[in-house]
C-alpha positions as CSV (number, residue, x, y, z in Angstrom):
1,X,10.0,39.2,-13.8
2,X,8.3,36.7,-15.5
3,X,9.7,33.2,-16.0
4,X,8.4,30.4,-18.2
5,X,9.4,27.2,-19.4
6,X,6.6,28.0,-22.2
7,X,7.4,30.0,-25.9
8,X,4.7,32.8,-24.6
9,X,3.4,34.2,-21.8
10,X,-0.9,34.6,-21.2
11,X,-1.7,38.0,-22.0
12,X,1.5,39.6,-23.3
13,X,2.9,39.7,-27.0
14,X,6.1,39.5,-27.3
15,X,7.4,42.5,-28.6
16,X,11.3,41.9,-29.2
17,X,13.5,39.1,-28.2
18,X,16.8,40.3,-26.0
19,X,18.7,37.0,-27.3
20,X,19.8,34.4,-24.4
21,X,20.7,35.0,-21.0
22,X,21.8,32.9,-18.9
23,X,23.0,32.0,-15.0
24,X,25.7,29.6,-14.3
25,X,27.4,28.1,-11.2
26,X,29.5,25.6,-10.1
27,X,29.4,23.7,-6.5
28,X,30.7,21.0,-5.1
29,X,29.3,19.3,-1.7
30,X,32.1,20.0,0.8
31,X,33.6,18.3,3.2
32,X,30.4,18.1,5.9
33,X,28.0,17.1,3.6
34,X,29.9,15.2,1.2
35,X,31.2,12.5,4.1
36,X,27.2,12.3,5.6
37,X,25.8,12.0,1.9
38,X,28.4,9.4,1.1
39,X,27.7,7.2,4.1
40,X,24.1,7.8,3.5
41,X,24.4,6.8,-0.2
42,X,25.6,3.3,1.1
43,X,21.9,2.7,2.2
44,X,20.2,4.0,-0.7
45,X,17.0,6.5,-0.7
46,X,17.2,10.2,-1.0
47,X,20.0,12.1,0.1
48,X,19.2,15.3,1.7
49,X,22.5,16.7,2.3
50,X,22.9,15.8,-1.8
51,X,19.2,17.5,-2.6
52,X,20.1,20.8,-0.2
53,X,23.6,21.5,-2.8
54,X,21.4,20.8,-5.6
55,X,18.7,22.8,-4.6
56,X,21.3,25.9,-3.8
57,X,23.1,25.9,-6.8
58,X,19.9,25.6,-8.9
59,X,18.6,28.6,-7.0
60,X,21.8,30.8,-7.4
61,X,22.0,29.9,-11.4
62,X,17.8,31.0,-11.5
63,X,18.6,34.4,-9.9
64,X,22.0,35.5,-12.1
65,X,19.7,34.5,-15.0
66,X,17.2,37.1,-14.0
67,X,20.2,39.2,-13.0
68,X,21.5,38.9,-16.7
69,X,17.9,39.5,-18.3
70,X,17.0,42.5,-16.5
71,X,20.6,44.2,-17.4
72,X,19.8,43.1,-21.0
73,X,16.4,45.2,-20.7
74,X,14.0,41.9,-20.3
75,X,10.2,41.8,-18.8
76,X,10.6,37.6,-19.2
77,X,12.0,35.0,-19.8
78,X,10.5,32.2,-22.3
79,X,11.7,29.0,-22.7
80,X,13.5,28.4,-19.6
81,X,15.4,25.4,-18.3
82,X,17.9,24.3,-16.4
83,X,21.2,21.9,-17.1
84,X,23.6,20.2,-14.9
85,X,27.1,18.5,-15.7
86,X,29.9,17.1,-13.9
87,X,32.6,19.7,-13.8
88,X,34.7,17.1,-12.3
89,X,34.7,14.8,-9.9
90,X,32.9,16.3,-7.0
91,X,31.8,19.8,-8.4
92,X,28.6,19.6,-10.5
93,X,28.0,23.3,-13.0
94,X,24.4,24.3,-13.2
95,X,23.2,26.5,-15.6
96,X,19.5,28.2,-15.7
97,X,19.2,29.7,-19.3
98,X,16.1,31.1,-21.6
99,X,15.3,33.8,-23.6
100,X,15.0,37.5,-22.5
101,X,11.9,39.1,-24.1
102,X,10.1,42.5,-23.9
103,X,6.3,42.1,-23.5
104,X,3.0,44.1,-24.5
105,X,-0.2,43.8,-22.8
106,X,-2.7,42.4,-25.2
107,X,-6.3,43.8,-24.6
């Protein structure tokens, strides 16, 4: 499937719009990496233990998005971004949302 942060994709027309689809989770850091960030956050920098829960959840959100556009009949997804707030404190939602669009090849 295709996925762009973009209002059209090179080559294709859009032929109908599916409406918006969207992925979200929520995660918190657990125990294990939520004590090693912490004392790591005391020295500043970039915290991988902190970047490894982001990067998870930000994955898991991006495939139930495609999971939702391909049951709603999609070839794309336009307009694509992602959001992040702090469910509370300790467990962060991300959603991955766009629109789910069918697509012609333009000759």
């Amino acid at each position: 499937m295709i996925v762009t942060t973009g209002n059209e994709v090179a080559g294709h027309e859009i032929s109908e719009y599916l409406g918006v689809v969207r992925g979200i989770v929520v995660r918190s850091t657990g125990i294990g990496r939520g004590l090693i960030g912490g004392l790591r956050s005391i020295g500043g920098g970039n915290i991988p233990e902190y970047v490894a829960v982001c990067e998870e959840a930000r994955g898991h959100a991006f495939q139930l998005m495609l999971q939702h556009a391909h049951e709603a009949g999609g070839d794309a997804i336009i307009g694509m971004r992602y959001d992040a707030t702090e469910f509370m404190q300790g467990s962060t939602e991300v959603l991955a949302y766009g629109t789910a669009v069918r697509l012609r090849k333009t000759e």
